[in-house]
PADRENFI-658026 format. One record per residue (C-alpha): residue in one letter; x, y, z; chain. Coordinates in Angstrom, 2 decimals. Example, Ala and Ser with C-alpha at 12.3 -4.5 7.8 and 13.67 -1.06 7.14 Angstrom:
# PADRENFI-658026
[torba a, [12.30, -4.50, 7.80], A]
[torba s, [13.67, -1.06, 7.14], A]
This chain:
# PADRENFI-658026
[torba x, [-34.51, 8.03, -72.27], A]
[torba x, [-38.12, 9.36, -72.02], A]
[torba x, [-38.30, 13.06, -70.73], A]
[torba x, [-40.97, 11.61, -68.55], A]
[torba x, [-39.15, 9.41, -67.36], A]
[torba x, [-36.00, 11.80, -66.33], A]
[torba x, [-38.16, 14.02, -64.45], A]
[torba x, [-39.60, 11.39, -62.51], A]
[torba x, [-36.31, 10.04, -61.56], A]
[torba x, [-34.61, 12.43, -60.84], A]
[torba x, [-37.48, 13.64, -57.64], A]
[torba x, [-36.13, 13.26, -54.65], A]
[torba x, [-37.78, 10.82, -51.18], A]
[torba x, [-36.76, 11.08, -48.10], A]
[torba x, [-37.73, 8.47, -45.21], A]
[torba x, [-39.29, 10.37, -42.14], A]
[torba x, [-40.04, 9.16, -38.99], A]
[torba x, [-40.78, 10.81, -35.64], A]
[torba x, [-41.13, 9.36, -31.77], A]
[torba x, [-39.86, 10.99, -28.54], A]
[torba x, [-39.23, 9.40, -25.04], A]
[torba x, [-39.38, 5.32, -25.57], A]
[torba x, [-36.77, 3.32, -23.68], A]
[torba x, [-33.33, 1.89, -24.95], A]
[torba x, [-34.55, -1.84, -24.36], A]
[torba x, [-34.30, -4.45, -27.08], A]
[torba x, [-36.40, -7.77, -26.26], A]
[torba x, [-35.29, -10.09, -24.19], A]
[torba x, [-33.62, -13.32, -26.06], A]
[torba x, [-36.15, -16.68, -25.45], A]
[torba x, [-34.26, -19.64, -23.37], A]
[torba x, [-32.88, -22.24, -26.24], A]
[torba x, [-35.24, -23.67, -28.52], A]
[torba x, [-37.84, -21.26, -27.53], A]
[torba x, [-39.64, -19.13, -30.81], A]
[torba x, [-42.46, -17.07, -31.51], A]
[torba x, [-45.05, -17.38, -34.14], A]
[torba x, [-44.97, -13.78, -35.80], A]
[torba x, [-43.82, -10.36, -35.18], A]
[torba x, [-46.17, -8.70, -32.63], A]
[torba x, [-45.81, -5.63, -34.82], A]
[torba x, [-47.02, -7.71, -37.58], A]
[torba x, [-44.52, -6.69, -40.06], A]
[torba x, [-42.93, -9.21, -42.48], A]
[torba x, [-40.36, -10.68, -40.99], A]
[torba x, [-37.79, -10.27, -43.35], A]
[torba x, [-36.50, -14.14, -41.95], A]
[torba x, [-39.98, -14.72, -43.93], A]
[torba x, [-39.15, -13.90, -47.41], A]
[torba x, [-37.49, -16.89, -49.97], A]
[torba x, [-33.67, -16.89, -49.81], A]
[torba x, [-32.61, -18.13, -52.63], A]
[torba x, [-29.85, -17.59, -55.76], A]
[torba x, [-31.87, -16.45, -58.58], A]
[torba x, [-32.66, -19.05, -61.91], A]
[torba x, [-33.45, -16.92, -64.21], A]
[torba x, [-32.89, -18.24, -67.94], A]
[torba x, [-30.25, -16.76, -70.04], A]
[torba x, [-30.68, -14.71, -73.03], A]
[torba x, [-31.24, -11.16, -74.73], A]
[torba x, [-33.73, -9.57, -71.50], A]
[torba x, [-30.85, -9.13, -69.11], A]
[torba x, [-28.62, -6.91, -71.45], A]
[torba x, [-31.87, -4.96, -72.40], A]
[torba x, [-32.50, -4.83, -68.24], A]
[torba x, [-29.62, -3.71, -67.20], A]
[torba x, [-29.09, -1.14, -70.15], A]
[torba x, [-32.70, -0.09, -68.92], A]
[torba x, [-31.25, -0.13, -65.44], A]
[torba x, [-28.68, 2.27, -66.47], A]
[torba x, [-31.20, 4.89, -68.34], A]
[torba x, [-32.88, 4.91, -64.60], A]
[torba x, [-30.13, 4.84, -62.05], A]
[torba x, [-30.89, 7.31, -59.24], A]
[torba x, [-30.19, 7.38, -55.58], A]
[torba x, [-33.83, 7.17, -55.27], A]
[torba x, [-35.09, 4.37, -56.91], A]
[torba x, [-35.26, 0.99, -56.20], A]
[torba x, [-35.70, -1.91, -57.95], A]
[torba x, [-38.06, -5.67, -58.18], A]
[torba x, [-38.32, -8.58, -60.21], A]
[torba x, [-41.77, -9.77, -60.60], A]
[torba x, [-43.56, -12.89, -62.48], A]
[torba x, [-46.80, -11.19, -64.32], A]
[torba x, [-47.17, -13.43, -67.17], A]
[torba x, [-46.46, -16.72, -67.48], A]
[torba x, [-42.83, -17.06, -69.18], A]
[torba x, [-39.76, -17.45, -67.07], A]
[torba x, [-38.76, -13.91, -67.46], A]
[torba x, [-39.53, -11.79, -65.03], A]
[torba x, [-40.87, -8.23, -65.32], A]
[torba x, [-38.90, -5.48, -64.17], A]
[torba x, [-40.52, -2.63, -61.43], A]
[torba x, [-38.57, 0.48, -61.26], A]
[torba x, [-40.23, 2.34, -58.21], A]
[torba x, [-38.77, 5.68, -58.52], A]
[torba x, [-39.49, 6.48, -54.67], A]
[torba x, [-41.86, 9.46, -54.65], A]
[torba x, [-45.62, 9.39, -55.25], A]
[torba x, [-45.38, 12.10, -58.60], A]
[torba x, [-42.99, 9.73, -60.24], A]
[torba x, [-44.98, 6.59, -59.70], A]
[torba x, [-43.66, 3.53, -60.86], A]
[torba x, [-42.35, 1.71, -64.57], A]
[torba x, [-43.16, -1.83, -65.07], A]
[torba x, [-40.52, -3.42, -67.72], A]
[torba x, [-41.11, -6.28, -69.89], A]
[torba x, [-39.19, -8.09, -72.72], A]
[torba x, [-40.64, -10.18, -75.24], A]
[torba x, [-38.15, -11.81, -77.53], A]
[torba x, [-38.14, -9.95, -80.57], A]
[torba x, [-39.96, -7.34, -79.32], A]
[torba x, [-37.79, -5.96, -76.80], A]
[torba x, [-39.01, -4.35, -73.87], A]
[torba x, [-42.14, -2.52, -73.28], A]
[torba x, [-42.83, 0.12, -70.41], A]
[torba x, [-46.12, 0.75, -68.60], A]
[torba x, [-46.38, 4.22, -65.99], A]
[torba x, [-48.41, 3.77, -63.21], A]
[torba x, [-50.10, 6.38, -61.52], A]
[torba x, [-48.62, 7.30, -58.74], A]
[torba x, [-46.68, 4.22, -57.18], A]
[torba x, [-49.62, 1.76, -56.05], A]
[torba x, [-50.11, -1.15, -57.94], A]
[torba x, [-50.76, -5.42, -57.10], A]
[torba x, [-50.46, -8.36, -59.41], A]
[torba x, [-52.06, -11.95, -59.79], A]
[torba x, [-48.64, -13.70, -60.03], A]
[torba x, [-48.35, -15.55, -63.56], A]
[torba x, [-52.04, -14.92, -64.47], A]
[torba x, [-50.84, -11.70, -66.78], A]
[torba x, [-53.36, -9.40, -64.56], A]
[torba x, [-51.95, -5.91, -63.19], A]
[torba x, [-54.11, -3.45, -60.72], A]
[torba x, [-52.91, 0.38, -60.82], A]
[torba x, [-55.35, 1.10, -57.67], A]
[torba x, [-54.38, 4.57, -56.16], A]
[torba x, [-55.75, 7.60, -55.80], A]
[torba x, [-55.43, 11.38, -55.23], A]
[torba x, [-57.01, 14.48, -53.74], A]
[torba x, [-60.12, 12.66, -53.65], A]
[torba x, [-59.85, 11.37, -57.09], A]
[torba x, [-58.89, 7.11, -56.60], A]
[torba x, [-58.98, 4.81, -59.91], A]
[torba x, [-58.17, 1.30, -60.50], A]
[torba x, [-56.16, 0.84, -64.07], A]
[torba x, [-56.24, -2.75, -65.34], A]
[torba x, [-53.58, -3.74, -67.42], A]
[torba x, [-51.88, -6.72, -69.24], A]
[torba x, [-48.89, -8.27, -71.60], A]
[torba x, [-50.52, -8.90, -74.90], A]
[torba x, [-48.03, -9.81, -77.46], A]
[torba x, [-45.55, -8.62, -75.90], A]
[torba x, [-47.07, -4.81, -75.10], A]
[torba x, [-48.53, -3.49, -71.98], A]
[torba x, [-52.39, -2.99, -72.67], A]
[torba x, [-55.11, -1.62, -70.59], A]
[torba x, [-57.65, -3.67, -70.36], A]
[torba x, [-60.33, -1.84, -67.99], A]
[torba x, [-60.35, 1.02, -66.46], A]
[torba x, [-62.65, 2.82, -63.54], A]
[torba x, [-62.96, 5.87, -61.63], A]
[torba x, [-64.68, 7.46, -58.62], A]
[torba x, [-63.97, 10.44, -57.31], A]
[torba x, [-65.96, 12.71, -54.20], A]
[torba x, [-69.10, 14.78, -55.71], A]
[torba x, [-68.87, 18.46, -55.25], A]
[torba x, [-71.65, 20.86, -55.45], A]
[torba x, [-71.74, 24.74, -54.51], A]
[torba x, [-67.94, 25.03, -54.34], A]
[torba x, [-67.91, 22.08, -51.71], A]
[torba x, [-67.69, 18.35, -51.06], A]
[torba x, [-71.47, 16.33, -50.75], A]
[torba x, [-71.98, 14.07, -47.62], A]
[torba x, [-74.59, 11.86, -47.03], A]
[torba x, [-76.64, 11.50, -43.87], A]
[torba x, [-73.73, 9.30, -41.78], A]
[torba x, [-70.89, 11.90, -43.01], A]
[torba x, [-69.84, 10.22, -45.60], A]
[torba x, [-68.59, 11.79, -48.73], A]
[torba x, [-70.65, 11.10, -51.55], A]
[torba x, [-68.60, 9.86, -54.54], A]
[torba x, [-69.29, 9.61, -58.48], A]
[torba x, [-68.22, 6.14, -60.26], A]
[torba x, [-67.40, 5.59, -64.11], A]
[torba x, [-66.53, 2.00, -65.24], A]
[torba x, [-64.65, 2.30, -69.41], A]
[torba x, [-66.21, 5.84, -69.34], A]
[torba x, [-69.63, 5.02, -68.29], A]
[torba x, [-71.33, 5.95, -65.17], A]
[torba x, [-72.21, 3.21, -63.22], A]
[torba x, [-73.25, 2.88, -59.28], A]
[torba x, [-71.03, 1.85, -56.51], A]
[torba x, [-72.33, -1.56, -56.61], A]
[torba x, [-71.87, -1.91, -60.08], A]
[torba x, [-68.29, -0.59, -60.16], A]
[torba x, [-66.81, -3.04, -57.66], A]
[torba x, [-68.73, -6.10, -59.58], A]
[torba x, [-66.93, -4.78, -62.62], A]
[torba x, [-63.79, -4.46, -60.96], A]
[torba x, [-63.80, -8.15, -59.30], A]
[torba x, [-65.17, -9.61, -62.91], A]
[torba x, [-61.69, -8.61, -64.07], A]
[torba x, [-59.16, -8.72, -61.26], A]
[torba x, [-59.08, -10.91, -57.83], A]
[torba x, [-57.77, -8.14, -55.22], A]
[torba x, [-57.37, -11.62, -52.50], A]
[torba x, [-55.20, -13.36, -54.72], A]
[torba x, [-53.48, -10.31, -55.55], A]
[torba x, [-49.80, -9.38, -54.30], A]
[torba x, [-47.11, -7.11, -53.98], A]
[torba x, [-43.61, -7.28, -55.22], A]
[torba x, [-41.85, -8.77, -52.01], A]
[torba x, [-38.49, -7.90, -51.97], A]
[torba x, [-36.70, -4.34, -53.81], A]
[torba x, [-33.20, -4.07, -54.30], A]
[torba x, [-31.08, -0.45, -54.89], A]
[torba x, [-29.24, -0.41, -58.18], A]
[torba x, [-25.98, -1.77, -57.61], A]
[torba x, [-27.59, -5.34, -56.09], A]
[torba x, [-30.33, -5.24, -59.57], A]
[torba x, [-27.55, -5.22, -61.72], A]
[torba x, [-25.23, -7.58, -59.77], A]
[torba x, [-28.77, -10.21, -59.79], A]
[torba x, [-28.96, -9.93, -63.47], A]
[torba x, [-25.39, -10.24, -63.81], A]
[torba x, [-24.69, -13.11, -61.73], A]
[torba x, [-28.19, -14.17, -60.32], A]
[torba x, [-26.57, -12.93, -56.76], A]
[torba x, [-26.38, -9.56, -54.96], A]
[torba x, [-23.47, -7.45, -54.91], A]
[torba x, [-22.70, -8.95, -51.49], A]
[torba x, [-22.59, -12.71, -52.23], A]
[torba x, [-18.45, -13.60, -51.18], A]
[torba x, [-18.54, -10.78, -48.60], A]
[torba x, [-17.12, -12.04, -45.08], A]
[torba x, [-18.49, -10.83, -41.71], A]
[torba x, [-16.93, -11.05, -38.36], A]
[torba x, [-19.20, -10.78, -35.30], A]
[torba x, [-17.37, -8.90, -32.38], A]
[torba x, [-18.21, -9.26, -29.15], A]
[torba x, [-17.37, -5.78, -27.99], A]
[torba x, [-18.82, -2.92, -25.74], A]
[torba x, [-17.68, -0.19, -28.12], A]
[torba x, [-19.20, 2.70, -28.65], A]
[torba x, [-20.64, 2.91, -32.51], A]
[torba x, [-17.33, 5.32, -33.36], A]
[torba x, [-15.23, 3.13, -31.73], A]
[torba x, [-16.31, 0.11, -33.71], A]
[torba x, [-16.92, 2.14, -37.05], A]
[torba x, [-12.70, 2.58, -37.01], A]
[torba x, [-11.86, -0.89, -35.54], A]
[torba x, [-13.54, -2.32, -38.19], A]
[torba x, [-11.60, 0.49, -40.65], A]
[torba x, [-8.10, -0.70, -38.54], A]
[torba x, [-9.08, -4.34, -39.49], A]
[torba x, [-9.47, -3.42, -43.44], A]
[torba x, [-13.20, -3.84, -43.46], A]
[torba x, [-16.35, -1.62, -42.31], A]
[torba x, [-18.52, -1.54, -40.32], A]
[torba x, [-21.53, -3.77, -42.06], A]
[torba x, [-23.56, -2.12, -44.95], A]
[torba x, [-26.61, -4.14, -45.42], A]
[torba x, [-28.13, -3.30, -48.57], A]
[torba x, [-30.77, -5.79, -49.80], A]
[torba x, [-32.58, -9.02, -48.03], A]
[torba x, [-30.15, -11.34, -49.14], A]
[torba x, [-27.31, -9.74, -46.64], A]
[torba x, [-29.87, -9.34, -43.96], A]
[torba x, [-30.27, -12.89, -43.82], A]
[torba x, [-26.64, -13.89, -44.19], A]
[torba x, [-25.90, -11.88, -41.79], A]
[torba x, [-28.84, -13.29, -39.11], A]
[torba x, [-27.93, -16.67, -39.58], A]
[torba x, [-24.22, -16.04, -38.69], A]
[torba x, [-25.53, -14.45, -35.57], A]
[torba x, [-27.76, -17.89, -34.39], A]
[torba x, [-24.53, -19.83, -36.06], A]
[torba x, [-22.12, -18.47, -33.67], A]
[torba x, [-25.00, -18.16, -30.51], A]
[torba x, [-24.46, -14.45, -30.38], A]
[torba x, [-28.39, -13.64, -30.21], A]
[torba x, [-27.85, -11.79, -26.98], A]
[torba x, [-25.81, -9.19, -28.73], A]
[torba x, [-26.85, -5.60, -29.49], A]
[torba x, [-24.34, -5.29, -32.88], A]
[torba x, [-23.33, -1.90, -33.96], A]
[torba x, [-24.04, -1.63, -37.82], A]
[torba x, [-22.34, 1.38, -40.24], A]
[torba x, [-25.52, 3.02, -40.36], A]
[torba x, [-25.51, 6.72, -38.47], A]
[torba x, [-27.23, 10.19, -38.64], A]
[torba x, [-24.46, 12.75, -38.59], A]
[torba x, [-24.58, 16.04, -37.13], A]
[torba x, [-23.49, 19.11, -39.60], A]
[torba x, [-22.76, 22.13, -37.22], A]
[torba x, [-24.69, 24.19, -39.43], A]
[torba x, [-27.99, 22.17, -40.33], A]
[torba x, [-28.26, 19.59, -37.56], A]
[torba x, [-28.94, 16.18, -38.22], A]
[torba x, [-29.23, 15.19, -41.61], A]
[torba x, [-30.48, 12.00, -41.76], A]
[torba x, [-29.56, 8.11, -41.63], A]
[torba x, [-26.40, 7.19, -43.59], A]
[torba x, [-24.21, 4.44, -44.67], A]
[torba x, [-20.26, 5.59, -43.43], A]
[torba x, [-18.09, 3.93, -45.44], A]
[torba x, [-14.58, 4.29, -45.33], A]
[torba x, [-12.66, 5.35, -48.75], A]
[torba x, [-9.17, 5.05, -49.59], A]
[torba x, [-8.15, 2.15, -47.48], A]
[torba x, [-8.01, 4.48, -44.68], A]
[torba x, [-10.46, 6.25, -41.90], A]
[torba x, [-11.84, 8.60, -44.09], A]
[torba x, [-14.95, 8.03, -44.70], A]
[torba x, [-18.03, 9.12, -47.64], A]
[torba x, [-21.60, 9.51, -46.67], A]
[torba x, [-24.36, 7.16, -48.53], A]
[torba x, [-27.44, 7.99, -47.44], A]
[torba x, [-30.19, 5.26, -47.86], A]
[torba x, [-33.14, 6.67, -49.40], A]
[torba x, [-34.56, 3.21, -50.06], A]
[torba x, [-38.00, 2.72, -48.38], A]
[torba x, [-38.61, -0.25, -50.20], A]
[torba x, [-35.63, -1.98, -49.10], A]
[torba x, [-35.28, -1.18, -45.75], A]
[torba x, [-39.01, -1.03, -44.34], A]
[torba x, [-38.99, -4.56, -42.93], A]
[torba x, [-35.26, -4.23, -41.39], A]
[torba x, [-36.38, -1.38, -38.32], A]
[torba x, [-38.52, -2.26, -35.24], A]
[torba x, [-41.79, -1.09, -35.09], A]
[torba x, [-41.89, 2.73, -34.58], A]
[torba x, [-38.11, 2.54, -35.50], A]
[torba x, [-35.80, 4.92, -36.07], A]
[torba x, [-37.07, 6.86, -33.17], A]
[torba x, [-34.26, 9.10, -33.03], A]
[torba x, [-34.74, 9.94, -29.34], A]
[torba x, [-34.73, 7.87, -26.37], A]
[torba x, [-34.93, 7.52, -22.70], A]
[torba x, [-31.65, 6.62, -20.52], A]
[torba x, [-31.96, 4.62, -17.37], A]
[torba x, [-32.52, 7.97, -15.41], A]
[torba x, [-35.67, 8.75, -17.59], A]
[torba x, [-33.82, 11.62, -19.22], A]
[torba x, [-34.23, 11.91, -22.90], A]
[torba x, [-31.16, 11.13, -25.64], A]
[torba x, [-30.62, 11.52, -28.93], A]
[torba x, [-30.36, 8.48, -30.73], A]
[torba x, [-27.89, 8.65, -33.61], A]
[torba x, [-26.57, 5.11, -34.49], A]
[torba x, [-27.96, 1.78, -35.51], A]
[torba x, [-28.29, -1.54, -33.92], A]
[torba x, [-29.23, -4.96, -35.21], A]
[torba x, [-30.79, -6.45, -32.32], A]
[torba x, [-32.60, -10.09, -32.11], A]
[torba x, [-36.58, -9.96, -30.39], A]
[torba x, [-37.22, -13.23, -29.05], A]
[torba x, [-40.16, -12.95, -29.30], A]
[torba x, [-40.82, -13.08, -32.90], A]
[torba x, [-37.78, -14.92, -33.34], A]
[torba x, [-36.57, -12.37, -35.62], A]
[torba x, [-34.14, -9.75, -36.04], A]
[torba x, [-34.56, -6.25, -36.65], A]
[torba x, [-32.43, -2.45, -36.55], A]
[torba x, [-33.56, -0.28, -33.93], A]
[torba x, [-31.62, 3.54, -33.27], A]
[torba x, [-29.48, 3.49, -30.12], A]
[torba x, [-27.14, 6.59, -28.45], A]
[torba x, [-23.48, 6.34, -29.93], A]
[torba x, [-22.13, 5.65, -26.34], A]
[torba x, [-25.31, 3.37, -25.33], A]
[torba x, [-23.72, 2.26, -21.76], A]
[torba x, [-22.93, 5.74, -20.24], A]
[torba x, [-27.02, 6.32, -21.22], A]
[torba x, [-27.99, 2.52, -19.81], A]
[torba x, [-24.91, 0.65, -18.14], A]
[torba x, [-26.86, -2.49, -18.31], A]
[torba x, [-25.70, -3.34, -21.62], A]
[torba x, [-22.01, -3.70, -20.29], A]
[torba x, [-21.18, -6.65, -22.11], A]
[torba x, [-23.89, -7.26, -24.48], A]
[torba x, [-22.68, -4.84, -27.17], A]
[torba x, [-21.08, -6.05, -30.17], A]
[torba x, [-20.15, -4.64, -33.82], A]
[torba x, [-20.04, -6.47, -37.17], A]
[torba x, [-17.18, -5.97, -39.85], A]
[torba x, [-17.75, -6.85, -43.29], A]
[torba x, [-14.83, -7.69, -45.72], A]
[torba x, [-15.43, -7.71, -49.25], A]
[torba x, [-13.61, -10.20, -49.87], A]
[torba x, [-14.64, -13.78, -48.34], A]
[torba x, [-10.98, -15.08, -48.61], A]
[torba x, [-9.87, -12.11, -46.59], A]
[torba x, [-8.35, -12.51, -43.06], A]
């Protein structure tokens, strides 16, 4: 494996979010047949994305993939299958998680094997099929746009342009409405704003262009090229109706031989939502095994998956990194990790939820207190947990 590549891997990225005093409410459920037409928060609803069994053709890439896959594994990165060219293999993204690292973009041509291309930092779009890839990003006041394509089998840059802020006397120039002044090059010649962004839409349609839709952590990229499925196609769930608290649940569902749900790619999110319309449980705040556990000595560390080991109710800690994966799963301005209880007094919010907002029609996760009816009693008897089994045969 590259040195580069180890370094980059090997950085750590940590998901962050902050919010203080919002309520312990989850939307209302619409009356039957009733749906809304998008998100308010105008996320992508992950209910938007293509569910479907990958068709991928068989052949040398996938052993090349996942022996790739295994040169990069990580608890940071994450993981996409894109079409760039136009052959039915897809190209591989590696997005190692942290700006520094950027991202790898994997392709296999048979008999050439596969071919790597580094973006710059970890920004980059693609005209789907058309063999056109846009490394726009940018730095410290340095941006560039890096223009790349399969020829032959190779990644090759096929443009390239800067523009960066214009200093003079130790400082920054702005012009007369405050803006900074900035200095263009198009292939290493100087060129005006005008005639940079001609140059750049001459060679790549930013309005047609997209972004890969859907990441997966390691063990579900493997398990696609392996199978064409994620690691949890077979897995059983069993929707309790329940007003638990999230510990209480997290060891019924150990009692019962499975745990409480780990929802790791797009694939289970939606398996799992359609269970929940399936069996009419929409009203349902369910208790997933995702919680941010207090160490006596360094607070709270962080969201994690608890998992038990052994068979038993021990449990390991596997904490979900994946920003990619998991950024159209929370509520808007989710986690919070604080709330309000029905007095108005503030609570820490420690445990997730997979709640259903009517009004988008969607579900979504959203952090709740681990005893949520002692902090708002109105949810007696609209709490529930889900259990996953590994095993779909399992009773």
């Amino acid at each position: 494996m590259k040195k580069r590549r180890l370094c980059c891997l090997l950085a750590g990225f940590c998901l962050l979010a902050a919010g203080c005093g919002r309520d312990l409410a989850v939307p209302d459920a619409p009356e039957k047949g009733g749906s809304g037409a998008q998100a308010a928060d105008g996320k992508t609803r992950p209910e938007e994305k293509e569910d479907a069994k990958a068709d991928w053709p068989e052949g040398a890439w996938r052993a090349e993939y996942l022996s790739y896959l295994e040169g990069t594994k990580s608890s940071e990165a994450t993981y996409s299958f894109i079409y760039v060219d136009d052959d039915e293999i897809p190209e591989l993204v590696v997005d190692t998680g942290i700006e520094a690292g950027g991202c790898a973009l994997v392709t296999y041509h048979e008999g050439k094997g596969t071919d790597e291309f580094y973006t710059s930092r970890l920004n980059f779009q693609y005209m789907e099929r058309e063999n056109l890839v846009n490394n726009a990003d940018g730095n410290m006041g340095d941006y560039w746009d890096i223009i790349v394509s399969i020829v032959d089998g190779k990644w090759e840059c096929i443009a390239q342009g800067t523009h960066r802020e214009k200093w003079e006397d130790g400082g920054v120039v702005f012009d007369k409405d405050g803006n900074a002044e900035e200095i263009y090059d198009w292939n290493g010649e100087s060129v005006t704003q005008e005639e940079y962004e001609a140059a750049l839409a001459s060679c790549f349609d930013s309005d047609r262009a997209v972004n890969p839709s859907r990441y997966y952590v390691y063990e579900d990229a493997r398990s696609l090229l392996l199978t064409g499925e994620t690691s949890s196609a077979g897995h059983r769930y069993e929707l309790v109706r329940s007003d638990a608290t999230w510990e209480e649940a997290w060891r019924q569902c150990a009692q019962k031989g499975g745990y409480l749900a780990v929802i790791t790619s797009t694939e289970e999110f939606l398996q799992i939502s359609r269970q929940i319309r399936e069996e009419d449980k929409t009203d349902l705040c369910f208790w997933i095994g995702m919680e941010n556990p207090r160490d006596t000595e360094r607070g709270y560390l962080g969201y994690c998956w608890k998992q038990p080991k052994d068979g038993g109710e021990e449990y390991t800690e596997v904490y979900p990194r994946y920003f990619n994966v998991y950024y159209d799963f929370w509520q808007e301005e989710e986690p919070s990790y604080t709330g309000l209880t029905k007095e108005g007094d503030e609570t820490r919010e420690n445990c997730v939820c997979m709640v259903y907002d009517g009004g988008a029609d969607s579900f979504y996760w959203k952090d709740m207190p681990d005893d949520l009816q002692a902090a708002d009693p109105s949810y007696a008897g609209r709490m529930g947990y889900i259990c996953e089994y590994d095993e779909e045969s399992q009773d």
